[in-house]
BALOBA-1460 file (C-alpha; in Angstrom, 3 decimals):
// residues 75
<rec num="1" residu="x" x="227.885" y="29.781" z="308.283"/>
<rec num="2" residu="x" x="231.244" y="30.721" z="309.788"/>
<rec num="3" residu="x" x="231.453" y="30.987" z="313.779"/>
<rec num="4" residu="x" x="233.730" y="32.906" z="315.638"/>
<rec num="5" residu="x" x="233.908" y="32.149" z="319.681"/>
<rec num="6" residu="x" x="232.844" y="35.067" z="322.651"/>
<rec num="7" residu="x" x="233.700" y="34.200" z="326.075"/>
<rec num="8" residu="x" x="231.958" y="35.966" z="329.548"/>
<rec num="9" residu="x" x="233.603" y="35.663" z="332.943"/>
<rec num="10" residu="x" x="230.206" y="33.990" z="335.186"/>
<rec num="11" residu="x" x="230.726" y="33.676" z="339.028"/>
<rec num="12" residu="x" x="232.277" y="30.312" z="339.841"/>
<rec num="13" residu="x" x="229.088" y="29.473" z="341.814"/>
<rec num="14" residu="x" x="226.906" y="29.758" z="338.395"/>
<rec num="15" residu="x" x="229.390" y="27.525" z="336.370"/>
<rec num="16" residu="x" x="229.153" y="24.703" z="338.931"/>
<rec num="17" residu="x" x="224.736" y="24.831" z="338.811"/>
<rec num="18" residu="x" x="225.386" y="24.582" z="335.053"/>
<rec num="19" residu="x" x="227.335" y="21.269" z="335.429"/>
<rec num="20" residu="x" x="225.541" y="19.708" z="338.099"/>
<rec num="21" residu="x" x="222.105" y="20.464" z="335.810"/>
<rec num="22" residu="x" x="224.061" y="19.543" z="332.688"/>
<rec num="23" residu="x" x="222.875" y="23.031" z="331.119"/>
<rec num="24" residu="x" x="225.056" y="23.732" z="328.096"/>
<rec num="25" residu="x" x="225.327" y="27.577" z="328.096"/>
<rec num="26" residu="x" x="225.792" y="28.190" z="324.582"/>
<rec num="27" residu="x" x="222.225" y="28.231" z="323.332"/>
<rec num="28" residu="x" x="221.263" y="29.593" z="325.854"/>
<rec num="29" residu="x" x="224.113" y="32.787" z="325.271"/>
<rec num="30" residu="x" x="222.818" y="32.704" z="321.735"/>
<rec num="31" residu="x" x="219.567" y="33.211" z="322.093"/>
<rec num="32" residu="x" x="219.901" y="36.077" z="324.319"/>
<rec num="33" residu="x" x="222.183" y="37.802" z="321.744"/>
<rec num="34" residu="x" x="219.723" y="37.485" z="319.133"/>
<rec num="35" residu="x" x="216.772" y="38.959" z="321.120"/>
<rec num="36" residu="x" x="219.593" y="41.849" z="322.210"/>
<rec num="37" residu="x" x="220.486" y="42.610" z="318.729"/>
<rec num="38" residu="x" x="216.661" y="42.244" z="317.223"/>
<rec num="39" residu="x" x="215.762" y="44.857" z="320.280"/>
<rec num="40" residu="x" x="218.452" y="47.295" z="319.071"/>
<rec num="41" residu="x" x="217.612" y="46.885" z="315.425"/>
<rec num="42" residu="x" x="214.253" y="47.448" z="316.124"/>
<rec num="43" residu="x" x="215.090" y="50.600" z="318.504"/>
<rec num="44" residu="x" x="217.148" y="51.773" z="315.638"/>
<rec num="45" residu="x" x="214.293" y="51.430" z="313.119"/>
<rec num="46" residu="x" x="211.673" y="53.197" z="315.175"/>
<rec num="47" residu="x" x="214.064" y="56.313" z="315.576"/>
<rec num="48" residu="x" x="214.794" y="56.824" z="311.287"/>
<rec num="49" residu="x" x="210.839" y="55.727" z="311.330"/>
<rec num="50" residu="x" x="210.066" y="59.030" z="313.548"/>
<rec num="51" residu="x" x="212.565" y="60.995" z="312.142"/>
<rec num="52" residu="x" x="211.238" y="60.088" z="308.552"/>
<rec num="53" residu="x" x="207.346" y="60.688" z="309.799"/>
<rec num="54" residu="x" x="208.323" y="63.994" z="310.594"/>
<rec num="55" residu="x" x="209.214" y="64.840" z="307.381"/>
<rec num="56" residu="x" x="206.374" y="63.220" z="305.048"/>
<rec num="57" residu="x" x="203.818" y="66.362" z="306.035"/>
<rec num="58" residu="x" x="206.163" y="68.184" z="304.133"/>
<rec num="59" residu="x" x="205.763" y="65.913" z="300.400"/>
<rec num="60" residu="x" x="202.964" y="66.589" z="298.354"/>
<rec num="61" residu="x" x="200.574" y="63.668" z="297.667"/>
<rec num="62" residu="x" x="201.490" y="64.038" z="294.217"/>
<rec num="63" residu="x" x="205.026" y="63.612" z="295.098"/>
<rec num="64" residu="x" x="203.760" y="60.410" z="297.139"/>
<rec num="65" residu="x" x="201.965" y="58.613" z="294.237"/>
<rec num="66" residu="x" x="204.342" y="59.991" z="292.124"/>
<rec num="67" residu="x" x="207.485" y="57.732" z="293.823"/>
<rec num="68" residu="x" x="204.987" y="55.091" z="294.367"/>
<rec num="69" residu="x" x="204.204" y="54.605" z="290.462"/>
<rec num="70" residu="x" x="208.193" y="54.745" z="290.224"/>
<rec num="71" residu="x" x="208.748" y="52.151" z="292.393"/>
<rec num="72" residu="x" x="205.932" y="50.091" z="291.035"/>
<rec num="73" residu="x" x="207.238" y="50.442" z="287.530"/>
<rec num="74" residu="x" x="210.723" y="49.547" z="288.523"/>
<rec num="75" residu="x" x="209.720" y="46.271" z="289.908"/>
């Protein structure tokens, strides 16, 4: 996995807690950004998952089992 560094200005106050409790801030960074991005992914998947229920009253349930039987047969 390649790595590529982010930095974040913290108050000087913060940065002197984390060495006198010996926290290392980097897991801690990177497990925030995960649960940030995951949260936006998910956001972003809800919205096309609206978007596409709003369309599906207008396919046929023919058209449904139709591309269903396609996809089933492509597998």
């Amino acid at each position: 996995m390649e790595y590529v560094t982010v930095s974040a200005k913290i108050p000087r106050k913060l940065k002197k807690l984390l060495d006198e409790y010996n926290i290392k801030p980097g897991p801690i960074i990177r497990k925030a950004l995960k649960e940030e991005v995951k949260k936006h992914v998910l956001d972003s998947i809800e919205k096309r998952a609206k978007k596409l229920s709003k369309r599906l009253p207008e396919i046929s349930d023919e058209e449904i089992a139709k591309i269903i039987r396609e996809d089933r047969s492509g597998r």
